[in-house]
C-alpha positions, 0 to 999 in steps of 0.5 A, a space after each residue: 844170211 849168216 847174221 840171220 841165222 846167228 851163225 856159230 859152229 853148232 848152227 853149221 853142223 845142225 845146217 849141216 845135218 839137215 842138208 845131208 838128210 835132205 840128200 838121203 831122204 829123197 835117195 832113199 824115197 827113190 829106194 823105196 819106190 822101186 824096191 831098193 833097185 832103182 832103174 838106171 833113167 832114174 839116176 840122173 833124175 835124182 841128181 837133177 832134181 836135187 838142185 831144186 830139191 836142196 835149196 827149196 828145203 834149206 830156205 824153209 828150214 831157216 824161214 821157219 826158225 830151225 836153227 833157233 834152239 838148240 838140239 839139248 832142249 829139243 821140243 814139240 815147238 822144235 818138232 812142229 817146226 820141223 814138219 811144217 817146214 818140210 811140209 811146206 818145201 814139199 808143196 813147193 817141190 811138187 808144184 815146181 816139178 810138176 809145173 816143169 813137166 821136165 823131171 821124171 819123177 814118181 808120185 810116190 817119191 813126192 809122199 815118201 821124201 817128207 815122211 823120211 826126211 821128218 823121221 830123220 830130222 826129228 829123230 836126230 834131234 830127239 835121239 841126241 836129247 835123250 842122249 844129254 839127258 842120260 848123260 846128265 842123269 848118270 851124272 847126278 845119280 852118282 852125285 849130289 845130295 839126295 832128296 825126297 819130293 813130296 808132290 806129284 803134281 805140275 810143281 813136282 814134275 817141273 822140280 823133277 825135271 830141273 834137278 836132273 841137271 843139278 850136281 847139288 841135288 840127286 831126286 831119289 823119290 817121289 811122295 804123295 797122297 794121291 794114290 792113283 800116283 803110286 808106282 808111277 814114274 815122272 821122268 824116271 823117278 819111282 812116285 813111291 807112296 804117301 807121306 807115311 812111306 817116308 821114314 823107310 825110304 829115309 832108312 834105305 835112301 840115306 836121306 837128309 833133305 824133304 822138297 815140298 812141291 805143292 804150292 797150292 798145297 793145304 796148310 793141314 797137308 804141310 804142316 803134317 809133311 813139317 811134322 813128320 821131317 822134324 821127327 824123323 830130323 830131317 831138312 824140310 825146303 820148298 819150292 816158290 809160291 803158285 803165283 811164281 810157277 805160274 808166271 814161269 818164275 821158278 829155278 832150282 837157286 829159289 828152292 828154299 828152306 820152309 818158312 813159318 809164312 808157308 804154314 799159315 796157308 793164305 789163298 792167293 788174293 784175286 785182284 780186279 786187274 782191270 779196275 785197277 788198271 783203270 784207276 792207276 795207270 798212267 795216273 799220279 799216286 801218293 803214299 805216305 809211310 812209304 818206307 814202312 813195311 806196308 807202305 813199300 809193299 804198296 809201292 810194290 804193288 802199285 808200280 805194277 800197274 804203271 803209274 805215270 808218277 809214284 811219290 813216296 812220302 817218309 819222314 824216315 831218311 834211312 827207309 826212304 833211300 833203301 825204298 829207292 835203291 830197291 824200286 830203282 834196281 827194278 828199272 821201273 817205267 813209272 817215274 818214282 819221286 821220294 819225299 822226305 816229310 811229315 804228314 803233319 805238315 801241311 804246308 809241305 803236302 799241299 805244295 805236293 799236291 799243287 805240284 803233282 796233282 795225285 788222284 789216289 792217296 795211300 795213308 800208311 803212315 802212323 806209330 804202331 808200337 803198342 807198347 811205346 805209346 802207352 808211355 812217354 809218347 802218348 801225345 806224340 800218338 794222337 798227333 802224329 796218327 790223328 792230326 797227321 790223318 786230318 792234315 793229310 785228309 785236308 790236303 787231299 781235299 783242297 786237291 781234288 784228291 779222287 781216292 784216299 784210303 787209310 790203313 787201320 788196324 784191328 787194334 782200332 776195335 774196343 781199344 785197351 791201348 792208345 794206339 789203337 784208340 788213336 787209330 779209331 779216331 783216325 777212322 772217324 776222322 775219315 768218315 767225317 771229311 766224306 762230303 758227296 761230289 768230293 773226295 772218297 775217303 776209304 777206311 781199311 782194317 787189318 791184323 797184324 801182317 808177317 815179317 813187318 818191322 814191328 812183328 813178332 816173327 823178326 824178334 823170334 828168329 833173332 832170339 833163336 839165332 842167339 840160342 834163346 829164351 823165346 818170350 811170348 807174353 802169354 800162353 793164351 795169346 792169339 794174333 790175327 796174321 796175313 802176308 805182307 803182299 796179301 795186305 797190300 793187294 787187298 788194300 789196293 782192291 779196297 780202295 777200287 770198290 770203296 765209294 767213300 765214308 765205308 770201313 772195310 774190313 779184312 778176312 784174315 782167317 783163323 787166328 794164331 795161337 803165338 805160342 804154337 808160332 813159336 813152336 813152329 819156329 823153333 822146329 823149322 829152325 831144325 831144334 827142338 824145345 829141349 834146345 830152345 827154351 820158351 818163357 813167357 814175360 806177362 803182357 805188355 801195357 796196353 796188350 790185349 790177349 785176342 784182338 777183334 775186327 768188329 766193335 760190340 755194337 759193329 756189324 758187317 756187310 758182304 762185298 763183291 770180295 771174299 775177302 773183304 766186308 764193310 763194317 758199319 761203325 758209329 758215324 761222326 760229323 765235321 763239327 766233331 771232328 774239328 773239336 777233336 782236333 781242338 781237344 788234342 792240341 790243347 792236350 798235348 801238354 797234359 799228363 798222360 794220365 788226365 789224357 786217357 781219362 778225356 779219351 774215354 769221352 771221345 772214344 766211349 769203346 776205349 778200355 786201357 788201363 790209364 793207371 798201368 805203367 
């Protein structure tokens, strides 16, 4: 019994307590019933019926998990506990005796026993709660650093309630925008006005620091609370995502200073987990450019769903291992299988695919540096995002692929550079292998994505870091963005509902003025533009200053998704596809400049500048 209970010193004094407030509940039950003057007969009735009172009640108190918890953390599971069991013993008590016919005992005992033994069990244990917690909210009163919250709501209340135990953290108020909030408490903090209230609570409180809790709060409402930390030179940190609180996986160790993703103010993507499920559980799935930063975040995300088979493809040995060491530290059930090799190379894939037979294909792979393929590397674009996306497309087809869905870029939309012109004709590469009764080949376009290898946010943080200049390009200068984890799962969703030849494209908002991003960088940093210059270095070859998601003669059809619509593109057939390839091949020798001219005949959108250096 002991190994049941897991027996340990705080399980015997809590046994312990019980057993003696079982004895005293049904003296004082006998007490009560005849006004504290118990007649004599009925002594010996107590002693005897305590023999089958005590262990009836002992068995119901471990059969129902009393000495699970423990008594700092008692709660309503423990109060519920508690009354069903003494509940349950009391049904069996009164059965027993009554069935006997031998013991003489009140009726009334029978009702009053139970209520004094809850009040007793209960009370004890709330009572040595709300002892802990004055303890430890003495503690960290005369302790830690002190905050401000802003939030009132189901976040704050959680962040509240965790900080009193924290000897880092010393809760000194709460603000919101609420008014109904104002001049209530939440676990004995005062909720002391709204966002204006702050700079005369920071005078009086001698604080540093401003915890944003309200994760699903609006950009609008955490930029204005940013602005106002900054101005008054305070520290601005925020708790985990809604996803995170909602899957309980929020701590005090994953409070954070706020980043310049929290400002962008994405909703949360809703997923068709069934239709998902459905299409990658317990089935292979293949991602080339694995070890990019959409490519891993699609290997992320898809190992949720619990492929029977993941295999990643990179041509990057050094990307490939930190993609294994990190899904492997998951302990993942999927079976995760990392291939070192080239899109291009289609001997390679389809031994691949004889061997591991995938039913749905992420293309990911492709060079994205605008700039470094202007030059130099202009017929390395078109092989490596072209003929590697033909390649890969044919691999799947010989296979009897069922899904493949490529990674575009709104880069592909009235291209000025030849990556993006190489990506537009990856996406008619797609639309032209799409046959009826084969594989369905799905399209996906998209901005840029936050903290990608590529992205600006990496390069603002290190010239921060490094004390400045900040370069942005120009002034002017606007960029679609979205998170990393949002692409992917949209990816994913996209590749659900495509049914082949579609190009699906992204809602990614309103775009983002780069210069406001650096702003917004350098005061989250805690330095103002005074510090931190910003300098504008002129646009780059090939660099637009607004991208689009849709080409002139484009339109765009809505979905079953808010955030996903079909654009309907130029078509193209087979025959065009093959003398593309041809012309590719035969021109990867040529000078760049005679390349871009031909260009313009196989993508009639294409607007770069063939002369620029």
């Amino acid at each position: 019994m002991f190994n049941f209970l897991n027996f340990n010193r705080r399980t015997f004094f809590a046994l312990t307590h019980d057993i003696v407030a079982a004895i005293f509940a049904w003296y004082f039950a006998f007490l009560l019933r005849f006004n504290f003057d118990i007649p004599i007969e009925f002594f010996d009735a107590i002693k005897q019926t305590w023999w089958i009172v005590l262990p009836l009640q002992i068995i119901a108190f471990i059969s129902f998990g009393l000495y699970r918890g423990t008594w700092r953390f008692a709660s309503i599971l423990d109060l519920k506990r508690i009354i069903l069991s003494v509940l349950i013993s009391a049904l069996i008590v009164t059965f027993v005796i009554m069935l006997s016919n031998i013991f003489h005992v009140p009726r009334s005992v029978l009702i009053i026993d139970p209520i004094l033994l809850i009040l007793m069990m209960g009370g004890s244990r709330f009572i040595y709660r709300a002892f802990k917690e004055y303890q430890l909210y003495s503690l960290s009163s005369s302790r830690g650093r002190p905050v401000i919250i802003f939030g009132a709501g189901v976040a704050a209340i959680s962040l509240v309630k965790d900080l009193a135990q924290s000897n880092h953290w010393r809760v000194v108020g709460i603000l919101d925008d609420d008014e109904t909030m104002h001049g209530r408490e939440i676990h004995g903090i005062k909720v002391l006005g709204n966002i204006t209230k702050l700079a005369q609570t920071v005078a009086r409180k001698n604080v540093g620091h401003v915890i944003i809790a309200s994760p699903s709060g609006s950009n609008l409402e955490r930029r204005k609370v940013i602005d106002i930390t900054s101005e008054l030179g305070l520290k601005a940190l925020t708790v985990p995502v809604i996803d995170d609180l909602m899957n309980g996986r929020i701590s005090i160790s994953q409070i954070r200073p706020v980043d310049v993703e929290d400002l962008l103010g994405r909703d949360i993507v809703q997923l068709d987990n069934s239709g998902l499920q459905d299409l990658i559980t317990g089935h292979v799935v293949f991602v080339s450019g694995a070890g990019g930063s959409i490519g891993s975040e699609l290997c992320r995300q898809v190992s949720k769903f619990n492929p029977s088979h993941l295999i990643c493809l990179d041509i990057s040995e050094y990307a490939l291992y930190q993609l294994e060491q990190e899904l492997t530290d998951l302990k993942l059930s999927v079976k995760l299988v990392c291939v070192l090799g080239d899109v291009k190379n289609a001997a390679r894939l389809d031994k691949l695919f004889a061997q591991y037979m995938p039913k749905l294909v992420f293309h990911a792979a492709a060079y994205k540096h605008v700039p470094m393929m202007e030059h130099n590397n202009v017929s390395e674009a078109f092989n490596n995002n072209v003929i590697g996306t033909y390649t890969l497309g044919l691999a799947c087809k010989k296979s009897k692929v069922e899904k493949f869905v490529f990674i575009s870029t709104d880069k592909a939309v009235n291209p000025t550079n030849v990556m993006g012109a190489t990506k537009r004709l990856a996406e008619m590469v797609c639309q032209s292998l799409q046959e009826n009764k084969s594989t369905q080949f799905v399209t996906v376009r998209f901005g840029n994505v936050l903290g990608s290898s590529g992205s600006v946010i990496p390069k603002f943080r290190e010239q921060i870091k490094l004390g400045g200049p900040v370069t942005v390009t120009h002034p002017d200068i606007i960029r679609y963005f979205m998170s990393i984890p949002e692409a992917a799962q949209l990816v994913m969703q996209a590749g659900l509902m495509g049914k082949g030849g579609e190009i699906f494209v992204l809602d990614m908002g309103e775009p983002i003025r780069i210069l406001d991003l650096a702003k917004d960088m350098i005061k989250l940093s805690g330095l103002s533009e005074d510090e931190i210059k910003i300098e504008f270095s002129g646009l780059r070859p090939g660099e637009k200053l607004y991208e689009e998601l849709l080409a002139h003669d484009e339109k765009t059809l809505a979905t079953t998704h808010k955030k996903l619509r079909i654009a309907s593109a130029r078509l193209v057939d087979e025959v065009w596809t093959k003398s593309l390839i041809e012309w590719i091949r035969t021109s990867l020798d040529k000078n760049e400049i005679i390349i871009k001219e031909e260009l313009k005949t196989w993508v009639k959108e294409y607007q770069g500048d063939i002369n620029a250096n």
